[in-house]
Backbone as numpy.savetxt, mean C-alpha at the origin, in Angstrom:
# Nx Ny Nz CAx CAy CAz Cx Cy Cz
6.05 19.81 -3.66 6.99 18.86 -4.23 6.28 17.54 -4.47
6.28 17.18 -5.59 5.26 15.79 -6.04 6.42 14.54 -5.98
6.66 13.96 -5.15 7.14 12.98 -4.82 6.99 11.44 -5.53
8.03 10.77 -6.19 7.74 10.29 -7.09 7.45 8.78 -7.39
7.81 8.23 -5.77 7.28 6.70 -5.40 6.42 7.04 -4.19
5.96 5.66 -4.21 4.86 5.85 -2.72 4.48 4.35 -2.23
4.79 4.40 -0.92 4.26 3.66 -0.60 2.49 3.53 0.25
1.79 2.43 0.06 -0.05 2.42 0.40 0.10 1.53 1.16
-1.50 1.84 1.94 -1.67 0.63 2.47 -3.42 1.19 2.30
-3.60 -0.18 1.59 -5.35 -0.91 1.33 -5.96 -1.49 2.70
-7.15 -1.54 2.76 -7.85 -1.97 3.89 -8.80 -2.83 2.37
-9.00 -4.03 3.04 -9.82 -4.87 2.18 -11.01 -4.51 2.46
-12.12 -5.51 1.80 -13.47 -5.51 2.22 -13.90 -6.41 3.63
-13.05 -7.47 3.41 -12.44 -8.48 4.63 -11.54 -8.32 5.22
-11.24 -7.13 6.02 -10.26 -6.64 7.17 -9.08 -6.76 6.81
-8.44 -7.48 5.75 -7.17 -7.43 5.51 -6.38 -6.27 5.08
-5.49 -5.67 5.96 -4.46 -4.88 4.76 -3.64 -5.04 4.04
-3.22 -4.61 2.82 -2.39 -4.95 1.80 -1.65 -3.62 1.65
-0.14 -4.25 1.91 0.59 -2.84 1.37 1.63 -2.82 0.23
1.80 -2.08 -0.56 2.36 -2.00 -2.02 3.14 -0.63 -2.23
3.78 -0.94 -3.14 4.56 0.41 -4.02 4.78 0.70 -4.89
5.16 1.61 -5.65 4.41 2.04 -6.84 5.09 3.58 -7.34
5.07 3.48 -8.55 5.52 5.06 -9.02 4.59 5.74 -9.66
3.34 5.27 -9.39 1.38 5.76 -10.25 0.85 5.59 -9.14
0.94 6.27 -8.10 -0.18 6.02 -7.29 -1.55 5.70 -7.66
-1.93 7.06 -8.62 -3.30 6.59 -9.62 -3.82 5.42 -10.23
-2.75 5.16 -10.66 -2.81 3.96 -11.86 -2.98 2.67 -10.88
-2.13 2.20 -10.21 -1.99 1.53 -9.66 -3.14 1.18 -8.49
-3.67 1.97 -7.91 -5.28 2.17 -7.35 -6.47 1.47 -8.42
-6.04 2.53 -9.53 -7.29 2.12 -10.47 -7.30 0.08 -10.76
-5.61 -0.51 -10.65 -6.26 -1.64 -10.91 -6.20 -2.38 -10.00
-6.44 -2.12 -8.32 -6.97 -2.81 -7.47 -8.73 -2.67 -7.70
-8.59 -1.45 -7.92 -10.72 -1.15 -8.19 -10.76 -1.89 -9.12
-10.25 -2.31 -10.05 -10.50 -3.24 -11.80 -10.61 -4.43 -11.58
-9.89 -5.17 -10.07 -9.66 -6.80 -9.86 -8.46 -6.96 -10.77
-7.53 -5.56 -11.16 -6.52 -6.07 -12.09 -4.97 -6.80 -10.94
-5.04 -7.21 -9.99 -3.95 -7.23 -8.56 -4.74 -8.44 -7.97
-3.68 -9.76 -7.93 -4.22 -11.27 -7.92 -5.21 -10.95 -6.12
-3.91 -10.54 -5.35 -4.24 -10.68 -3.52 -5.75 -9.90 -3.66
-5.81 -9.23 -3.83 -6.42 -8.27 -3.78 -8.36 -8.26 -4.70
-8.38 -9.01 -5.78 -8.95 -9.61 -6.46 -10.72 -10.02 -5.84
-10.43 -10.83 -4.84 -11.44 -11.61 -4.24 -11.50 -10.88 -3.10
-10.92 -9.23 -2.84 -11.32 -8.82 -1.33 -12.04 -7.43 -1.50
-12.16 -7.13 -2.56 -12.70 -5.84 -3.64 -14.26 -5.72 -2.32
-14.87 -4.54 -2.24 -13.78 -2.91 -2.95 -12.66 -2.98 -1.78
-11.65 -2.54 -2.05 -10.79 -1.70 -1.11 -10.74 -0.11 -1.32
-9.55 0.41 0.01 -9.56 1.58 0.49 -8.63 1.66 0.67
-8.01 2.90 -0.10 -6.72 3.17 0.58 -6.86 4.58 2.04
-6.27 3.66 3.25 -6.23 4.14 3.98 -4.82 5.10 4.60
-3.64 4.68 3.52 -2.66 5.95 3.92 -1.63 6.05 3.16
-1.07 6.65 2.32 0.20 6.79 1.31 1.20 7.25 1.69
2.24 6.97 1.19 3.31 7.70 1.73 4.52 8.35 0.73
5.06 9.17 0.50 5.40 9.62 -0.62 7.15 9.55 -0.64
7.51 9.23 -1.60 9.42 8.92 -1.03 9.72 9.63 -2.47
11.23 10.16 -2.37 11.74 10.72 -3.50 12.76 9.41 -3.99
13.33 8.37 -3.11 14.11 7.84 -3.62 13.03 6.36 -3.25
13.68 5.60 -4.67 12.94 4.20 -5.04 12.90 3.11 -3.93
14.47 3.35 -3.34 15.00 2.11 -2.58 14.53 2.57 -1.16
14.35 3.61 -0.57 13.41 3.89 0.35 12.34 3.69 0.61
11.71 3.51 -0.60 10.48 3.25 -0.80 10.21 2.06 -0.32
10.93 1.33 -1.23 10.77 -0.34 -1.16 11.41 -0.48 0.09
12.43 -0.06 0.74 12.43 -0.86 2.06 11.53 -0.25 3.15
10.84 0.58 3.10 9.73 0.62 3.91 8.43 -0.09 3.52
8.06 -0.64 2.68 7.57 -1.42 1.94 7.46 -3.07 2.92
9.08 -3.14 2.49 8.96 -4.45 3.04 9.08 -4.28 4.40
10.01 -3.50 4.87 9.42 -3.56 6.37 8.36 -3.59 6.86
7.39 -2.13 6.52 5.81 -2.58 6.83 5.43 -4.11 6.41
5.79 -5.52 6.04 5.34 -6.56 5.51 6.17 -7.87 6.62
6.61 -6.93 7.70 7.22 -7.86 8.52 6.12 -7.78 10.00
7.17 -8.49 10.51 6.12 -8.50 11.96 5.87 -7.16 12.66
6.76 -6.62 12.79 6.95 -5.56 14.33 6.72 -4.15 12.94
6.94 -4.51 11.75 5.84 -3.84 10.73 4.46 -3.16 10.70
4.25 -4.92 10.84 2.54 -4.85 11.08 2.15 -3.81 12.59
2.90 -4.28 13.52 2.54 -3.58 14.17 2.66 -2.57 14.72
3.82 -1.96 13.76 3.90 -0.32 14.08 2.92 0.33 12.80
2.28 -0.55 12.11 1.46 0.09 11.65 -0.04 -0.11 11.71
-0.31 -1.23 12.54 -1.36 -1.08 13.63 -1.50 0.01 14.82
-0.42 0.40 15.00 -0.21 1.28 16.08 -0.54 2.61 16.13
0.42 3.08 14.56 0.70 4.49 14.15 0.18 4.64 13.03
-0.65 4.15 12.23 -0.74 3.83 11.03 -2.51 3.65 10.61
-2.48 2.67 11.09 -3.94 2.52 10.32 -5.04 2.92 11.76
């Protein structure tokens, strides 16, 4: 079953992770490798270190932003990266 949003999470070149969402996983990869993604830009190369695949949009995005909160970060320091 090809699942049709996703949520990532990037590992920078400078320890930072960046997490995003997206309905191209592909595409959307290709323009962190391009410097085409402002955050992301000046921390090149990155890595995606884990995807996650959702059938519905709004799931997506609120795991999204949750991973982008505190106790986020660190359930995905925990379980995650």
């Amino acid at each position: 079953m090809d699942l049709p949003f996703h949520v990532y999470i990037l590992l920078c070149a400078d320890g930072h992770y960046y997490v995003g969402c997206t309905s191209s996983l592909s595409q959307r990869l290709a323009r962190h490798d391009s410097g085409g993604v402002y955050y992301t830009r000046s921390r090149l190369p990155v890595q995606c270190v884990a995807a996650f695949g959702f059938a519905d949009k709004y799931k997506a995005y609120d795991f999204e932003k949750y991973l982008k909160t505190g106790s986020g970060r660190a359930f995905m320091g925990r379980h995650l990266v």
